[in-house]
C-alpha positions in Angstrom: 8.7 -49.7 31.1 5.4 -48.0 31.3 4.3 -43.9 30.6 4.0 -41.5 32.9 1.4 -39.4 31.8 1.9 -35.6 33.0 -0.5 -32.7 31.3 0.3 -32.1 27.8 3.9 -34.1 27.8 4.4 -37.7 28.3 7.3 -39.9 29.7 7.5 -43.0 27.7 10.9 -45.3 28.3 12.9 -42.1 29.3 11.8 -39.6 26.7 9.2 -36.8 26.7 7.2 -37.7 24.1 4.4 -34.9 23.1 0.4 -36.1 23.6 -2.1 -35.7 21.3 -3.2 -32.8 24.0 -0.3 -30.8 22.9 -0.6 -31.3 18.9 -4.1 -30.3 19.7 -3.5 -27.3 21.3 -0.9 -26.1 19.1 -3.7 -27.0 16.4 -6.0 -24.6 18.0 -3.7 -21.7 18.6 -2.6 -21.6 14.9 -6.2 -21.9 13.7 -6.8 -18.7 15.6 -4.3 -16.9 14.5 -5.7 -13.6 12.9 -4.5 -12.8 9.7 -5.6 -10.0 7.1 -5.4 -9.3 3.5 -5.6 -6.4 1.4 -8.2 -7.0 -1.7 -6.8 -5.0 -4.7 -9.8 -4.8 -7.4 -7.9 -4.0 -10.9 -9.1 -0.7 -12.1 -8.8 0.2 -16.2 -6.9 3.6 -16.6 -10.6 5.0 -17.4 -11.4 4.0 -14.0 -8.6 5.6 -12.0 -9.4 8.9 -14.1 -12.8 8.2 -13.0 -12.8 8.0 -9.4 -9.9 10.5 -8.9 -10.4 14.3 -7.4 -7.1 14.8 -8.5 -4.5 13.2 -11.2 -0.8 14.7 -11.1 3.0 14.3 -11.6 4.3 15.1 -8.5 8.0 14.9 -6.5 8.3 13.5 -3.2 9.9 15.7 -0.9 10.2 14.4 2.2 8.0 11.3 3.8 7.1 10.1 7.9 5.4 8.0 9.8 2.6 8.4 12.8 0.1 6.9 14.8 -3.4 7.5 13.4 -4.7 5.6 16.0 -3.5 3.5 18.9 -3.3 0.2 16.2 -2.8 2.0 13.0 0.3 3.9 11.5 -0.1 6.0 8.3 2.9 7.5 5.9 2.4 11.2 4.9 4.1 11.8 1.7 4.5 15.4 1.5 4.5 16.2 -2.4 5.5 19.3 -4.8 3.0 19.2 -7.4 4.5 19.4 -10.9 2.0 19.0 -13.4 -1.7 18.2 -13.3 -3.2 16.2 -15.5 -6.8 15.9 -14.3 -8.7 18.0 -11.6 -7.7 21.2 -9.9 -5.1 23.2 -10.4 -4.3 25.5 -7.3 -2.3 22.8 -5.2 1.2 23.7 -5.5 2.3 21.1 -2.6 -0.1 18.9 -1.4 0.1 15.2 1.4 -0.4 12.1 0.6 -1.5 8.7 3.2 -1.2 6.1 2.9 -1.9 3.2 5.2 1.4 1.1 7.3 5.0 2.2 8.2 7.5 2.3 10.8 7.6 3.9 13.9 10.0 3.7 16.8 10.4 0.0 16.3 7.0 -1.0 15.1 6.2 -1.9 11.8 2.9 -2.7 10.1 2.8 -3.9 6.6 -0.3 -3.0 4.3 -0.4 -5.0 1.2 -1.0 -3.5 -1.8 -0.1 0.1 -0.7 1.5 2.7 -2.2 5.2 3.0 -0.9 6.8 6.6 -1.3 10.7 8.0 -1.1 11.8 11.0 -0.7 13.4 12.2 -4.3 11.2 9.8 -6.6 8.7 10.8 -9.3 5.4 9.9 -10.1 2.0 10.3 -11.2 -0.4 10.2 -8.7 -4.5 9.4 -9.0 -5.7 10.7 -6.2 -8.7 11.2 -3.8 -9.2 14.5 -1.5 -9.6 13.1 2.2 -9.0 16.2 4.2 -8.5 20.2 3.1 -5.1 19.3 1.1 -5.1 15.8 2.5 -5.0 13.0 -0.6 -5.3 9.2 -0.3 -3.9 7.1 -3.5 -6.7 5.6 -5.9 -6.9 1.9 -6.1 -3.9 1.3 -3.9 -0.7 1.4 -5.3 -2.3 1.2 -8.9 -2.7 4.3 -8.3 1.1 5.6 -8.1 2.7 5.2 -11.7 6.8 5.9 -11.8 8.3 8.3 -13.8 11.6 8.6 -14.7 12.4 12.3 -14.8 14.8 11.9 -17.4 13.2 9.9 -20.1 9.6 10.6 -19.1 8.9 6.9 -19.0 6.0 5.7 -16.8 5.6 2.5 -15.4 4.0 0.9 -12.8 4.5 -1.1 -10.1 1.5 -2.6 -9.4 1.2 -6.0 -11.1 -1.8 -5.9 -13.6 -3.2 -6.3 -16.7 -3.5 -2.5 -17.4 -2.2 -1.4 -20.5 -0.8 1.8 -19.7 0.8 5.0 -21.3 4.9 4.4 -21.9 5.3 7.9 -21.7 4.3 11.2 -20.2 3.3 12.4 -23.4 0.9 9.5 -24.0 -0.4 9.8 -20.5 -1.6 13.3 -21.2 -3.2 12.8 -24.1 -5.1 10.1 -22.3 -6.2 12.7 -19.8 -7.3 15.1 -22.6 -8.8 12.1 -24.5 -10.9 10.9 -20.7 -11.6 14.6 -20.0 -14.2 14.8 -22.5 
């Protein structure tokens, strides 16, 4: 029995048999496909002093989601500010964006970002973006936990940074930088 040929399927002895059209448009359409990536630099402790308005220990109160733009959420992290370690002093409470989020059903993954809950502790490097408006430096190298009871810091960035263990140590960094 012969094919009957019809668009992008064929009929070959009873069964639909896909052309060579069809693996070539499904060729096509996955080649187009956009896809993005997030391109994390790794920045030495030196350099996230460095490029950072603002280095503190902070406790996340409360976080949420909005549109920033028609295609773009953001998640403010509104912060009390415990202890600063480099920069200003006179922020008491400050926000923090940082880019992706949920929002009545949408979702938009950033990778790399810095991901904040409401009750954690960390130490933030920081840049000013607005009046007491802060992005994170470097991503989320730039969020390093703390663990309010034992003062350890860590991070959760993968890296080859050498940090601080604890608070203590991450001060006398700061003092040892600030010079």
């Amino acid at each position: 029995m012969g094919a009957l040929v019809g668009g992008p399927l064929a009929v070959r002895d009873g069964a639909v048999v896909r052309s060579w059209f069809s693996r070539l448009a499904v060729a096509v359409l996955l080649a187009s496909a956009v896809a993005s990536a997030s391109t994390m630099v790794t920045l030495s402790l030196e350099d996230l002093f460095a490029a950072s308005t603002l280095v503190a220990r902070v406790r996340v109160t409360s976080t949420r989601v909005r549109w920033a733009t028609p295609k773009r959420l953001v998640t403010i992290a509104e912060c009390e500010v415990q202890e600063v370690l480099h920069g200003p002093r006179s922020f008491g409470a400050l926000r923090v964006v940082t880019p992706g989020g949920e929002l009545g059903g949408v979702g938009q993954h950033v990778e790399g970002a810095a991901e904040f809950a409401a009750g954690e502790e960390a130490v933030l490097f920081l840049r000013l973006v607005g009046a007491d408006v802060f992005e994170v430096t470097g991503l989320e190298q730039g969020k390093l936990a703390v663990d309010a009871r034992t003062g350890v810091v860590s991070r959760s960035a993968p890296g080859k940074v050498v940090l601080p263990a604890t608070m203590g140590a991450l001060r006398e960094s700061a003092q040892r930088l600030a010079r």
